[in-house]
C-alpha positions as a Markdown table, in Angstrom:
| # | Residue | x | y | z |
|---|---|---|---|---|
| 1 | Unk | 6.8 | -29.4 | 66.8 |
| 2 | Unk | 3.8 | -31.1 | 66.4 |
| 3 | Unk | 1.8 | -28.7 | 68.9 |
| 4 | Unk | 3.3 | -25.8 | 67.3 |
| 5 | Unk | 1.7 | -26.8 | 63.4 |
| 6 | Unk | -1.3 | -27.1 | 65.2 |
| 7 | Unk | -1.7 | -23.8 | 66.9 |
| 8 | Unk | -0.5 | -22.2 | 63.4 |
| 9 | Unk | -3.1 | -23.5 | 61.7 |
| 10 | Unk | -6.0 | -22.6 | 64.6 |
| 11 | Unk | -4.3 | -19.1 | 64.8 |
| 12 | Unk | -4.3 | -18.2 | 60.9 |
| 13 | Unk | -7.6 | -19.6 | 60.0 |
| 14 | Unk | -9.0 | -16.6 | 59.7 |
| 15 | Unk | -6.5 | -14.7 | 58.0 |
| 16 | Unk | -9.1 | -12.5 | 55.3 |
| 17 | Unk | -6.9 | -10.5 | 53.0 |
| 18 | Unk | -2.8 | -11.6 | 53.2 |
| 19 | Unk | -2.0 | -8.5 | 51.0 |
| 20 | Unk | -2.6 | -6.8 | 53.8 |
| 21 | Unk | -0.8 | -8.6 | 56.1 |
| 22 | Unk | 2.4 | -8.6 | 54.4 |
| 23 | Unk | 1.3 | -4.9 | 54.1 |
| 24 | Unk | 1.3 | -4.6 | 50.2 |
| 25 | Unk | -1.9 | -3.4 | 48.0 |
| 26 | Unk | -4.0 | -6.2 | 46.4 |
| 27 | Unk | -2.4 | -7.2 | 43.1 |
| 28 | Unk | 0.9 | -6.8 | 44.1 |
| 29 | Unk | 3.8 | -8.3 | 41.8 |
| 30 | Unk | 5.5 | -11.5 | 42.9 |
| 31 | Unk | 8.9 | -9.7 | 43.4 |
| 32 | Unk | 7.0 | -7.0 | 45.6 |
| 33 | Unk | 5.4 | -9.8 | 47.7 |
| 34 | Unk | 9.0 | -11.5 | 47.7 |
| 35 | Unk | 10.7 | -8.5 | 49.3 |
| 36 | Unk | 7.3 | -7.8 | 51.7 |
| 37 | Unk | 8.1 | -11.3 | 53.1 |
| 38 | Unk | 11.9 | -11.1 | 53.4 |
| 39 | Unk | 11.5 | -7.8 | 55.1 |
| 40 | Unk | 8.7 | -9.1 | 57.6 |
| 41 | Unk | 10.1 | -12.2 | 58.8 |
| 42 | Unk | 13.4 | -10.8 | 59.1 |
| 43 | Unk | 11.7 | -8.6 | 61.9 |
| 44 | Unk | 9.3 | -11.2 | 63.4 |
| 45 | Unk | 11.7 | -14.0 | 63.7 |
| 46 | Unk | 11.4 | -15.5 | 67.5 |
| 47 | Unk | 15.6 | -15.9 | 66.7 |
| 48 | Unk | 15.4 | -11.6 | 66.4 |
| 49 | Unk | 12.0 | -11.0 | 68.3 |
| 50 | Unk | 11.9 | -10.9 | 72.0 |
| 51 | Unk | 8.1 | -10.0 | 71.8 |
| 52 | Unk | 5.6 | -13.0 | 72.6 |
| 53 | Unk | 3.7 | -12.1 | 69.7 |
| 54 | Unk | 6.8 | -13.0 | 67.4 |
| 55 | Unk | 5.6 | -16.8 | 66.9 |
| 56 | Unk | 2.6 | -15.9 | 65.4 |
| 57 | Unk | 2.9 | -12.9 | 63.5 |
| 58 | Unk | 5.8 | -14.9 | 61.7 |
| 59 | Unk | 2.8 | -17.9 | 61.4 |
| 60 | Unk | 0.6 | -15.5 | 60.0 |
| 61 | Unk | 3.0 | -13.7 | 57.5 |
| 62 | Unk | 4.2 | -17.4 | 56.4 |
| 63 | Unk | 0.1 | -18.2 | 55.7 |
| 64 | Unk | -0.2 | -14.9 | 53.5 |
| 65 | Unk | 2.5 | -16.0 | 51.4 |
| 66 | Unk | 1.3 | -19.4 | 50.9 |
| 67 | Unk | -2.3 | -18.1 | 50.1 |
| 68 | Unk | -0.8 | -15.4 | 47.3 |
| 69 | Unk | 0.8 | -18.6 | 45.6 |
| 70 | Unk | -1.8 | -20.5 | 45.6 |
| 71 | Unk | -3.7 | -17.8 | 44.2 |
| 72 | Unk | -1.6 | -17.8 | 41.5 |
| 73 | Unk | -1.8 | -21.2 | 40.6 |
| 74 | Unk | -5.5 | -21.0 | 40.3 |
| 75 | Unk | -6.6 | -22.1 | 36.7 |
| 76 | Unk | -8.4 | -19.1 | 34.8 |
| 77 | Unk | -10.5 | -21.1 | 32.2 |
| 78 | Unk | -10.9 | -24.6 | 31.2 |
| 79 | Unk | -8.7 | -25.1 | 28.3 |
| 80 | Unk | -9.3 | -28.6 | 27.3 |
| 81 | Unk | -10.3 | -28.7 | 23.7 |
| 82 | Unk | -14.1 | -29.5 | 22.2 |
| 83 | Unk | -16.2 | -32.5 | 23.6 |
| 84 | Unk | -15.2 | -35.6 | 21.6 |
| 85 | Unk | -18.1 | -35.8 | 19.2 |
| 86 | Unk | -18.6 | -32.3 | 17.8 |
| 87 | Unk | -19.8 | -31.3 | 15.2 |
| 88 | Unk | -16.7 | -30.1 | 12.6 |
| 89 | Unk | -17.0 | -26.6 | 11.2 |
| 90 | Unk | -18.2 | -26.2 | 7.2 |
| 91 | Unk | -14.9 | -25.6 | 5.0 |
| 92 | Unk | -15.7 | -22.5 | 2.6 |
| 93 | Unk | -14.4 | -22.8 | -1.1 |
| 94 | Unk | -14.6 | -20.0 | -3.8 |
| 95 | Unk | -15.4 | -20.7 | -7.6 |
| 96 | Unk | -14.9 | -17.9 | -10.1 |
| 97 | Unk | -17.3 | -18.5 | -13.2 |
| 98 | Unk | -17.0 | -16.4 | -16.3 |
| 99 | Unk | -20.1 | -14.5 | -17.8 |
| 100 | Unk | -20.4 | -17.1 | -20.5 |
| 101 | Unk | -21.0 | -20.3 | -17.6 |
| 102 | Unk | -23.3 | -18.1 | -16.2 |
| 103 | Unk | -25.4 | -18.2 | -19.0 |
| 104 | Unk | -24.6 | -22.1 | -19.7 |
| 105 | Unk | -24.2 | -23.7 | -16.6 |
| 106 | Unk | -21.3 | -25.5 | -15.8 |
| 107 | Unk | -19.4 | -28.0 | -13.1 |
| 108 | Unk | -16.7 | -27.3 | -11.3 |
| 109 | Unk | -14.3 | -29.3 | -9.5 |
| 110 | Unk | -12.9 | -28.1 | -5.7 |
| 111 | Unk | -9.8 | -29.7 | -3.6 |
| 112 | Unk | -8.3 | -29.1 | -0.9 |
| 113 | Unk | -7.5 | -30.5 | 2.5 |
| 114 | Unk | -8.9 | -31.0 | 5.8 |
| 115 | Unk | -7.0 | -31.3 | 9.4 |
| 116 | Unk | -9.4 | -33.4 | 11.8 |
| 117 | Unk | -9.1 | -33.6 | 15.4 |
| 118 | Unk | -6.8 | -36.6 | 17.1 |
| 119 | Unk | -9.0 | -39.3 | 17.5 |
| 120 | Unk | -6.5 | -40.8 | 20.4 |
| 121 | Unk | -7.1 | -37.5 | 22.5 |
| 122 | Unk | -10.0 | -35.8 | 20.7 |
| 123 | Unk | -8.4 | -32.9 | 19.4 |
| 124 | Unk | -7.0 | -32.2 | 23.4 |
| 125 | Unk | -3.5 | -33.1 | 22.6 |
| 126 | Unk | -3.3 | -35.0 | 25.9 |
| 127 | Unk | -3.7 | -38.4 | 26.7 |
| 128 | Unk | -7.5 | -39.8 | 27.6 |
| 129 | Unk | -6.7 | -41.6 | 30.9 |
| 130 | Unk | -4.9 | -39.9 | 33.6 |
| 131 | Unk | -2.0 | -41.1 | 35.6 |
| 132 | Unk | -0.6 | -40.2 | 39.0 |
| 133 | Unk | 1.3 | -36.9 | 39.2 |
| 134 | Unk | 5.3 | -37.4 | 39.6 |
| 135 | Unk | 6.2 | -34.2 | 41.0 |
| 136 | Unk | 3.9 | -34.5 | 44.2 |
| 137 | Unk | 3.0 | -38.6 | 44.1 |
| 138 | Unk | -0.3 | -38.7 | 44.0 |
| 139 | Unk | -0.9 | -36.5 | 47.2 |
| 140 | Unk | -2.0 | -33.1 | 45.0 |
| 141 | Unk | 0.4 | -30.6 | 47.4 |
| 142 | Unk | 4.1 | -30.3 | 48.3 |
| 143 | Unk | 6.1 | -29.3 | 51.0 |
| 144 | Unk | 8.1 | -26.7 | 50.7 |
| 145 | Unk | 11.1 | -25.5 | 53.0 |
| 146 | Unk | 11.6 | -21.5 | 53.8 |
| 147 | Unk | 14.8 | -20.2 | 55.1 |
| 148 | Unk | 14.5 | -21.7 | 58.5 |
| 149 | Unk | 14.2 | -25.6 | 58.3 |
| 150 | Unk | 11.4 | -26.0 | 61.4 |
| 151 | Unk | 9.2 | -23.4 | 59.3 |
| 152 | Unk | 7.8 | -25.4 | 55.7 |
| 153 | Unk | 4.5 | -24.5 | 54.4 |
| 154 | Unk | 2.1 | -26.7 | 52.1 |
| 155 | Unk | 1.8 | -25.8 | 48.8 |
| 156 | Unk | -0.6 | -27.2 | 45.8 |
| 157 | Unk | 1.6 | -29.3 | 43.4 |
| 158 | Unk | 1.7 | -26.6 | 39.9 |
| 159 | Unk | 2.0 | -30.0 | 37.7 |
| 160 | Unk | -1.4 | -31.2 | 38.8 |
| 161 | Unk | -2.7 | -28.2 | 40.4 |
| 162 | Unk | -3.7 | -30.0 | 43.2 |
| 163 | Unk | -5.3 | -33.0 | 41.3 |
| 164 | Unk | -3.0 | -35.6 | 42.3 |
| 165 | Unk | -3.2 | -36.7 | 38.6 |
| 166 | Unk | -2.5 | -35.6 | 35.4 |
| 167 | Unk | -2.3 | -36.4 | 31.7 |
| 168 | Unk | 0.8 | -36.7 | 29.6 |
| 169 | Unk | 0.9 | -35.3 | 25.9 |
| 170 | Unk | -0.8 | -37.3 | 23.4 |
| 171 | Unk | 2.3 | -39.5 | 21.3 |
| 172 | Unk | -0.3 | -40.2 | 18.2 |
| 173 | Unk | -0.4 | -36.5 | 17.3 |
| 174 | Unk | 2.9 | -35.1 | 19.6 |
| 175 | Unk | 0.7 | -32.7 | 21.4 |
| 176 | Unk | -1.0 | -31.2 | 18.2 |
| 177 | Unk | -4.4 | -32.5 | 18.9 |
| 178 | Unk | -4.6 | -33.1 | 15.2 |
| 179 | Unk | -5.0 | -35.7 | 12.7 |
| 180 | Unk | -2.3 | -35.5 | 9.6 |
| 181 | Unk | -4.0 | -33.5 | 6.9 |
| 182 | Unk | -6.5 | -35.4 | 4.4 |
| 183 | Unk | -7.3 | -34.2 | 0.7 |
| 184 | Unk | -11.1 | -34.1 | -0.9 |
| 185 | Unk | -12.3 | -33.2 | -4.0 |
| 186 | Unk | -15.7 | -32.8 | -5.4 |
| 187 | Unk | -18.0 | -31.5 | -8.8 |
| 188 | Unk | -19.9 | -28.5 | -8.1 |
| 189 | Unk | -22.7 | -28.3 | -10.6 |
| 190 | Unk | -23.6 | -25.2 | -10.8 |
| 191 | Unk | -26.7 | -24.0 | -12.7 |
| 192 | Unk | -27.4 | -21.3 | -15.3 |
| 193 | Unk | -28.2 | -17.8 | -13.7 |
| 194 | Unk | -25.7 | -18.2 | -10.9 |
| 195 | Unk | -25.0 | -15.1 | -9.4 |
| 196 | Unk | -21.4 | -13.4 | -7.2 |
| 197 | Unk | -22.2 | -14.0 | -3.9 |
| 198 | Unk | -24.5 | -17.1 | -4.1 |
| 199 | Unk | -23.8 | -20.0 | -1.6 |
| 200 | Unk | -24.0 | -23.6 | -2.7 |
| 201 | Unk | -24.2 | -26.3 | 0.4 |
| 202 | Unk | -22.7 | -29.6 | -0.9 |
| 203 | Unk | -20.5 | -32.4 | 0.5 |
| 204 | Unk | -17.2 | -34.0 | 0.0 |
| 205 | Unk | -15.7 | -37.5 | 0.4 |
| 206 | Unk | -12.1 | -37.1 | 2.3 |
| 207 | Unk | -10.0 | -39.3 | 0.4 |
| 208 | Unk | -8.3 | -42.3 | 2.0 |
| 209 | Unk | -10.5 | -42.0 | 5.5 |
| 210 | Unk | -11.2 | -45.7 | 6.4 |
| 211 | Unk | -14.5 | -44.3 | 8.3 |
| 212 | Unk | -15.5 | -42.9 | 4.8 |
| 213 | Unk | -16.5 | -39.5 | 6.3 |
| 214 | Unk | -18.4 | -36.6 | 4.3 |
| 215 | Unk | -17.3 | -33.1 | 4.8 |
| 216 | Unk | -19.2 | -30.3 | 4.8 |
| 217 | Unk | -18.6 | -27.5 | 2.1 |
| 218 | Unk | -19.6 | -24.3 | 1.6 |
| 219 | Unk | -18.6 | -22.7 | -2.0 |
| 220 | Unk | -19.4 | -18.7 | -2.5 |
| 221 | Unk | -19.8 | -18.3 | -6.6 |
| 222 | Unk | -17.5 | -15.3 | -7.7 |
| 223 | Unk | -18.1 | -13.3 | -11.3 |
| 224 | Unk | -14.8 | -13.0 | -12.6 |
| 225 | Unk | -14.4 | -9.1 | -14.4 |
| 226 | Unk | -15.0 | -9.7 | -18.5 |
| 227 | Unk | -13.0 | -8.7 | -21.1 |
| 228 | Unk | -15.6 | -6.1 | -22.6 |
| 229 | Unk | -18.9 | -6.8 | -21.0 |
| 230 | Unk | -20.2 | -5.0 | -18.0 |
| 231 | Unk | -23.1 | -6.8 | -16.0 |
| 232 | Unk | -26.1 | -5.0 | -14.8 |
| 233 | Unk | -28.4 | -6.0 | -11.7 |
| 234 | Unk | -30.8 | -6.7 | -13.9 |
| 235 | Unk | -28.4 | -9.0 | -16.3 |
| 236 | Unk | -28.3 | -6.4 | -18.7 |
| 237 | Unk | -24.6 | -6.8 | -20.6 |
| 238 | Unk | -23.4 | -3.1 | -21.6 |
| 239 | Unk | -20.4 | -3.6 | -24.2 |
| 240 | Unk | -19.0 | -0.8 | -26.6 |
| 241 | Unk | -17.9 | -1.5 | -29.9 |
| 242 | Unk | -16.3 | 0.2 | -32.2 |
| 243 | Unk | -17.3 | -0.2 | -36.1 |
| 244 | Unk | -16.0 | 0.7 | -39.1 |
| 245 | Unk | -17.4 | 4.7 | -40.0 |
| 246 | Unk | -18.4 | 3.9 | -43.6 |
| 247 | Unk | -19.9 | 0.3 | -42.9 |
| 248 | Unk | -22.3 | 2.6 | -39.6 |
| 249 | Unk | -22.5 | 5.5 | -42.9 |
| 250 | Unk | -23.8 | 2.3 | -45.3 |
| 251 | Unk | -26.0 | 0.5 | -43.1 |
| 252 | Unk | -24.1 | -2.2 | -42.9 |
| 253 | Unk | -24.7 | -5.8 | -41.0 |
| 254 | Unk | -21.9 | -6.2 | -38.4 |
| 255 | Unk | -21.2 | -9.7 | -35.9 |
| 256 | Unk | -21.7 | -8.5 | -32.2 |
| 257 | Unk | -20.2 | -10.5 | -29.6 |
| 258 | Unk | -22.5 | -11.7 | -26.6 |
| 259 | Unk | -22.4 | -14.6 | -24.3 |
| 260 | Unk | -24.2 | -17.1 | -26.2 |
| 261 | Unk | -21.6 | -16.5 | -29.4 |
| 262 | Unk | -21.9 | -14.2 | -32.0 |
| 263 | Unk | -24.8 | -11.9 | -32.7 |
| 264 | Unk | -25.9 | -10.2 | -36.2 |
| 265 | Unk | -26.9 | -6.6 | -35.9 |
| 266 | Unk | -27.6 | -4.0 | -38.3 |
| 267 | Unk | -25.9 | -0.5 | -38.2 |
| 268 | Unk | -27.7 | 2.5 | -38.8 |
| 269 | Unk | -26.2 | 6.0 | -40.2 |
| 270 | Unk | -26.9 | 8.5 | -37.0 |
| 271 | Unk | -27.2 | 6.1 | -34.2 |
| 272 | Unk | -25.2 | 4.8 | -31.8 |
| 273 | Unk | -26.7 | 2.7 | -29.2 |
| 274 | Unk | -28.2 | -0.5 | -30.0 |
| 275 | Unk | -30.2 | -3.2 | -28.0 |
| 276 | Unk | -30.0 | -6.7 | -28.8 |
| 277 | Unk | -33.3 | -8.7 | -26.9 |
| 278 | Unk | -32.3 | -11.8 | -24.6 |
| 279 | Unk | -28.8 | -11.9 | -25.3 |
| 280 | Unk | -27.7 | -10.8 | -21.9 |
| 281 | Unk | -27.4 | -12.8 | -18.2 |
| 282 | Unk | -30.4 | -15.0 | -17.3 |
| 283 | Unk | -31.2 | -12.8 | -14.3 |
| 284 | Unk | -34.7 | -11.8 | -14.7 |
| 285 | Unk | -36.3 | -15.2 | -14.1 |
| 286 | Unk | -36.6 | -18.6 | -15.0 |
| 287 | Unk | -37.0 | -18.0 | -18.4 |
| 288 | Unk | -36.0 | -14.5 | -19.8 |
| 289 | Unk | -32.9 | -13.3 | -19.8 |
| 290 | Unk | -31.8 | -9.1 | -19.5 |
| 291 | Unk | -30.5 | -7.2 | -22.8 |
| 292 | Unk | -27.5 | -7.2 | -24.5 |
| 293 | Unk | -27.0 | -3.1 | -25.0 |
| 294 | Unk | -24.5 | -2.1 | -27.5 |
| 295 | Unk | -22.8 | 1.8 | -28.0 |
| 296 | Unk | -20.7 | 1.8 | -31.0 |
| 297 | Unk | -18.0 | 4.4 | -31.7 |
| 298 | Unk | -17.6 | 5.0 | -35.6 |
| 299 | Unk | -13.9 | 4.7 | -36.5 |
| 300 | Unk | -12.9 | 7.5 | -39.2 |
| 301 | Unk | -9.2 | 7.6 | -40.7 |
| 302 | Unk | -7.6 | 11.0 | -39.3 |
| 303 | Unk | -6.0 | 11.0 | -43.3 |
| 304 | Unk | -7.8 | 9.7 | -46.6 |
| 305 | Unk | -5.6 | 8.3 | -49.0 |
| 306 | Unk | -5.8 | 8.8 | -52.5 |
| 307 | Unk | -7.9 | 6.3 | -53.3 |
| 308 | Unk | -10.1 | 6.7 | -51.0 |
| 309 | Unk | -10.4 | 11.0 | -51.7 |
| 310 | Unk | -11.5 | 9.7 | -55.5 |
| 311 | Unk | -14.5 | 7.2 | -54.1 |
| 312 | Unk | -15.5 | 10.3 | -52.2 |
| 313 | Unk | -15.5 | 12.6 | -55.2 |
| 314 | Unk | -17.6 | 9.6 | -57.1 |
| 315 | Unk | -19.8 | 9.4 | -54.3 |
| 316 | Unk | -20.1 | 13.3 | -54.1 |
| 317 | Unk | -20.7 | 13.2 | -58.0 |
| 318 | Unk | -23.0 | 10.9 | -58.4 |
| 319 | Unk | -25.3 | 11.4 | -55.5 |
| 320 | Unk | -25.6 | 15.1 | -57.3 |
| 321 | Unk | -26.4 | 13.9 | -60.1 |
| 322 | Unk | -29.1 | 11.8 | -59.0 |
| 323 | Unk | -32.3 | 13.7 | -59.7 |
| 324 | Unk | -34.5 | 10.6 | -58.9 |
| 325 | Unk | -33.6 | 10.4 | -55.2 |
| 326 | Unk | -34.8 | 13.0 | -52.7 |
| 327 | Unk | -31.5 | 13.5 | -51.5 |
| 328 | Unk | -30.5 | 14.0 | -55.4 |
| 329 | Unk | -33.7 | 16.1 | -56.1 |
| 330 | Unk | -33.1 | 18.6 | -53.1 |
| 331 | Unk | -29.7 | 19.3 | -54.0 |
| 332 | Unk | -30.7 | 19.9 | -57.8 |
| 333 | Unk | -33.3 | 22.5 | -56.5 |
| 334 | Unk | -31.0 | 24.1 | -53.8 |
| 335 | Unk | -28.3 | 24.7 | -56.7 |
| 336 | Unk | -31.0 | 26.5 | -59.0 |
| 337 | Unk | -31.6 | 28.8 | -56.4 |
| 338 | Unk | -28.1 | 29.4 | -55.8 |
| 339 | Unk | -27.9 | 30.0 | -59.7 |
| 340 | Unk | -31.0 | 32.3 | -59.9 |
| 341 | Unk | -29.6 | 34.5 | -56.8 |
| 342 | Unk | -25.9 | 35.2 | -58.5 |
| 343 | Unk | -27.9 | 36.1 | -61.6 |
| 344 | Unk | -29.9 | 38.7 | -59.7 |
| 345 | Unk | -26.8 | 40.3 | -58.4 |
| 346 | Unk | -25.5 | 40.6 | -61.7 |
């Protein structure tokens, strides 16, 4: 028995491609490599085969399945997790600020958690030191029995991969590779002129970490959509008001809403946009800030009520009337020409 392991391992030494042997195209499934191997050693076995060549044809075809499994067992990529030591990844927060802590400033406060790597396995979810495998004790291969007891092959133990070793799941974090969760929190002062889209690169204290350790944080600055202000590029605020039609017809003094509070502004009869200087976002630089520019839309009743018709006629009346004003004075001369025109058709 002895001399015949020997000669089986001389013989099949240089056996290049066992797909081929076992007659199958590379890549072949594991059932079709199953059913290649039952076929052929069913033919080749010296207990069926007369020929002299029997012993090692069934040799080699034993040696091609062995190499196809251990093939298969081969490790792709090394998926043990990061290097104890790493640097951890930033955490990203977003803040939403309004148009008017834009203009103000303002500090805002973030939480949240973080989920650290195990620090009894460094984040591998397996245990540091290695112990000797069970399945194959130690030696890194097994033996494994075919159908015919005098015909075994040697096969790399699948629990170590051939290692002899391996490494049990880490208790501390049942195979996770991660810490339980820890909360931060942190102020983000944010200054006047902050723009969407702005980063700001601070750091938080994880709460209840005995090692006192600072995380990183990223927090992206959000404008959050205003009730009637629009925000230009250039922190021009566009708002449109509407306004009472006789206060715009009078000249009147209205309150216009910006930012910084309420704004005085006088209407005037036949126009409708309006631009109020350095009310808007401080966007242009350090010290100016864009325009606050107002449209207003002249509200009209649809229906006058009575009262309302006789203040027209006493408005009507008396602007007539009024010789001394230019408006008065044109209408006094336009009705003499009407007058002198009737009484040339007379």
């Amino acid at each position: 028995m002895l001399h015949c392991n020997i000669a089986c391992t001389n013989q099949t030494k240089d056996l290049d491609d066992p797909y081929h042997e076992l007659g199958l195209a590379p890549g072949s499934s594991d059932a079709e490599v199953k059913v290649a191997w039952r076929r052929l050693s069913a033919r080749w076995h010296p207990d069926r085969n007369n020929s002299p060549h029997a012993l090692r044809k069934i040799q080699r075809i034993n040696r091609a399945l062995e190499m196809i499994r251990n093939a298969q067992a081969e490790p792709e990529a090394d998926t043990e997790g990061p290097a104890p030591g790493a640097e951890p990844s930033t955490v990203e927060h977003t803040i939403n600020l309004t148009l008017e802590e834009v203009v103000t400033g303002c500090v805002k406060e973030v939480r949240g958690e973080v989920i650290e790597d195990c620090a009894e396995c460094s984040g591998s979810g397996l245990q540091l030191q290695a112990t000797e495998c069970s399945e194959c004790g130690g030696a890194g291969h097994s033996r494994q029995n075919l159908w015919f007891a005098w015909i075994a092959s040697t096969d790399k133990c699948t629990a170590c991969r051939g290692q002899g070793k391996t490494r049990h799941s880490c208790t501390a974090c049942a195979a996770s590779g991660k810490a339980p969760a820890r909360k931060y929190r942190c102020r983000v002062p944010v200054a006047p002129g902050a723009r969407g889209g702005d980063l700001l690169d601070i750091s938080a204290r994880v709460e209840g970490n005995r090692r006192q350790h600072k995380l990183a944080l990223r927090v992206r600055v959000e404008l959050r959509p205003h009730e009637f202000f629009t925000a230009e590029a250039d922190g021009a605020l566009k708002c449109e008001l509407p306004v009472d039609g006789f206060a715009w017809m009078a000249n009147r003094w209205i309150e216009v809403p910006s930012p910084r509070g309420l704004q005085q502004m006088k209407l005037r009869r036949g126009h409708l946009n309006y631009r109020i200087k350095n009310a808007g976002l401080p966007w242009k630089n350090e010290t100016e800030a864009g325009d606050c520019l107002i449209t207003v839309v002249p509200m009209f009743p649809q229906e006058l009520s009575h009262e309302q018709e006789a203040m027209i006629d006493r408005l009507v009346a008396s602007n007539s009337g009024t010789a001394g004003t230019s408006a008065g004075g044109r209408m006094a001369a336009w009705s003499r020409l009407v007058n002198n025109w009737l009484d040339r058709r007379r």
